[in-house]
C-alpha positions as CSV (number, residue, x, y, z in Angstrom):
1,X,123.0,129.8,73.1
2,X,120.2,127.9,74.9
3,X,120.3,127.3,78.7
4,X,120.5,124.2,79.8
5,X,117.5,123.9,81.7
6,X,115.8,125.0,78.4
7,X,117.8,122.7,75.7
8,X,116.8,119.3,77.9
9,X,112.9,120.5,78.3
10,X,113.2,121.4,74.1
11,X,114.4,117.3,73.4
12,X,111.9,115.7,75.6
13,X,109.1,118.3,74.1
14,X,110.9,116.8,70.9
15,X,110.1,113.6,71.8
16,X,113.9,112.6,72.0
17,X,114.6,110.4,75.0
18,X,117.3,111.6,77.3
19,X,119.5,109.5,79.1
20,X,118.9,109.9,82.9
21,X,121.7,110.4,84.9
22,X,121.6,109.8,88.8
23,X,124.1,112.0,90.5
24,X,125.1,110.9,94.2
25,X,127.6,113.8,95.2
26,X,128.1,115.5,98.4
27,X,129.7,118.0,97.8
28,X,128.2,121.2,96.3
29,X,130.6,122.6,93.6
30,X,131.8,119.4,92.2
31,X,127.7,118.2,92.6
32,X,126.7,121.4,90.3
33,X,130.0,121.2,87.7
34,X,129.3,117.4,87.2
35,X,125.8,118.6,86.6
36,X,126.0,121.1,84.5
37,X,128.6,119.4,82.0
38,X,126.5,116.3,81.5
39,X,123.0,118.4,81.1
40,X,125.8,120.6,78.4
41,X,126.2,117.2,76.6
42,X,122.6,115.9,76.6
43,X,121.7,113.9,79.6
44,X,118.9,114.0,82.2
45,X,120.5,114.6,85.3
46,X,118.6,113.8,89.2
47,X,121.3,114.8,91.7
48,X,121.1,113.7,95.1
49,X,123.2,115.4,98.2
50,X,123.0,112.0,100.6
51,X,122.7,108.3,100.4
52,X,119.0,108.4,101.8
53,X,118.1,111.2,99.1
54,X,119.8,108.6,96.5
55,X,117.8,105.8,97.5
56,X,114.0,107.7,97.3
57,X,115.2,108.8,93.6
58,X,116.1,105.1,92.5
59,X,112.9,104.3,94.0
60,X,110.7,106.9,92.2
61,X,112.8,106.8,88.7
62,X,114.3,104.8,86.1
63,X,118.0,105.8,85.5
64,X,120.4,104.3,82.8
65,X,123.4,105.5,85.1
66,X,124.1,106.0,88.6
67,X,127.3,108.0,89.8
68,X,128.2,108.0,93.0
69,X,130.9,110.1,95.6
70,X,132.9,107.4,97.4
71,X,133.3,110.3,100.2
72,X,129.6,111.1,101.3
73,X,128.5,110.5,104.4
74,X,130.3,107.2,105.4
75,X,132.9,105.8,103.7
76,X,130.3,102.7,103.3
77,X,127.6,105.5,101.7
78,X,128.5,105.7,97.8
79,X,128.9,102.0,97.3
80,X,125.8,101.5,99.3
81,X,124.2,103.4,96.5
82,X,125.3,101.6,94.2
83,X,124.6,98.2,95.6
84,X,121.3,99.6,96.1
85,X,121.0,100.6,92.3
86,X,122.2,97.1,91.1
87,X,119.4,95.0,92.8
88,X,117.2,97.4,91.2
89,X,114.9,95.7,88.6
90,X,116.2,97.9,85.5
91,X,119.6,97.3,86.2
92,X,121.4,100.9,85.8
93,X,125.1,101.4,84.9
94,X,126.7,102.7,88.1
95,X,129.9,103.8,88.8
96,X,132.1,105.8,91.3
97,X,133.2,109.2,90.6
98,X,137.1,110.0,91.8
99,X,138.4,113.5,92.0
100,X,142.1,113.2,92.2
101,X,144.2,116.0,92.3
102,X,147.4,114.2,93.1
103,X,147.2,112.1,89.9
104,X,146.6,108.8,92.0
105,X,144.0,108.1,89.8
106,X,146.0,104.8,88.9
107,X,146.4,103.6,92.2
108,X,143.3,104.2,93.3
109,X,141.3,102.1,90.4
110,X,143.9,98.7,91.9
111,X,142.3,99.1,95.2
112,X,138.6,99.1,94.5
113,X,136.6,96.2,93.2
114,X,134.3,98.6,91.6
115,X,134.2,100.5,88.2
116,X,135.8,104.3,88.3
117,X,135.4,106.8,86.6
118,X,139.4,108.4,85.8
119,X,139.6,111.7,87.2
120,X,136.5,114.2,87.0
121,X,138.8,117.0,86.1
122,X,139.8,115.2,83.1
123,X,136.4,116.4,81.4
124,X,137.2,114.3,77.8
125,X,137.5,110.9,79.6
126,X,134.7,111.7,82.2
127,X,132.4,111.9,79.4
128,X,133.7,109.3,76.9
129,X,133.2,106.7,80.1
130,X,129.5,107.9,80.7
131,X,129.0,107.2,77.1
132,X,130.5,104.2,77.1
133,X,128.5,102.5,80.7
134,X,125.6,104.1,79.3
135,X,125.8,102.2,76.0
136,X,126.9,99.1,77.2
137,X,124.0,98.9,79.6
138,X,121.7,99.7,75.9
139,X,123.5,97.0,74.7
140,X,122.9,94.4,77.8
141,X,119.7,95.1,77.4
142,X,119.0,94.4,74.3
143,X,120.7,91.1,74.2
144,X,119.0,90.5,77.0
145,X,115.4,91.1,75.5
146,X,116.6,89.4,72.5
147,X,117.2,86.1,74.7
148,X,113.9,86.4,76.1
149,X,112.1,86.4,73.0
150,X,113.9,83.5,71.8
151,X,113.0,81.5,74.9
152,X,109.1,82.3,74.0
């Protein structure tokens, strides 16, 4: 089996074009198993520890996702980043990341304005929603390239 440091640097010597993953998370274990299951299944990943660490990488990169820890530094932090992410000009998927160990998962999604992701332990769902905000930014932006090119 290849590492997975190695099997991203093999598809981008490929020529294959990963999906880059921003990954906003505080805390240290669930940072590193987040990242290692979406580099297992493909993606680029950037993490960042801290809201300001966030920021510089949306600045110096393109992502087509941002995930974000509502519990960093602030309660304000996460959404900050992703506020920050929207305005940018490439317009990334973002969403929050929930751990819930109490299965309040439900409750939790009718308080927030803002996209979730269901539970991060559930690994199946976790994924199948990356896939999905990831592809349905693809798709946003090819509608909206299509648009343009029909206005010209």
């Amino acid at each position: 089996m290849m590492p997975i440091a190695d099997s991203s640097a093999t598809a981008t010597a490929r020529g294959l074009d990963l999906a880059r993953v921003l990954l906003v998370e505080s805390d240290v274990a669930s940072r590193l198993t987040l990242q290692t299951l979406l580099q297992t299944c493909g993606y680029a990943v950037d993490v960042a520890a801290s809201a300001a660490e966030a920021v510089g990488k949306l600045d110096d990169c393109v992502y087509e996702l941002v995930l974000s820890d509502p519990d960093m530094e602030s309660p304000e932090a996460g959404r900050g980043v992703l506020a920050y992410a929207k305005r940018k000009e490439y317009k990334p998927a973002t969403a929050m990341i929930r751990k819930h160990r109490d299965g309040s998962a439900r409750e939790d999604r009718k308080k927030t304005s803002h996209r979730m992701l269901v539970e991060a332990e559930d690994v199946s769902t976790f994924l199948t929603q990356v896939a999905e905000l990831i592809s349905l930014r693809a798709t946003r932006r090819s509608e909206r390239a299509l648009r343009l090119s029909a206005d010209n």
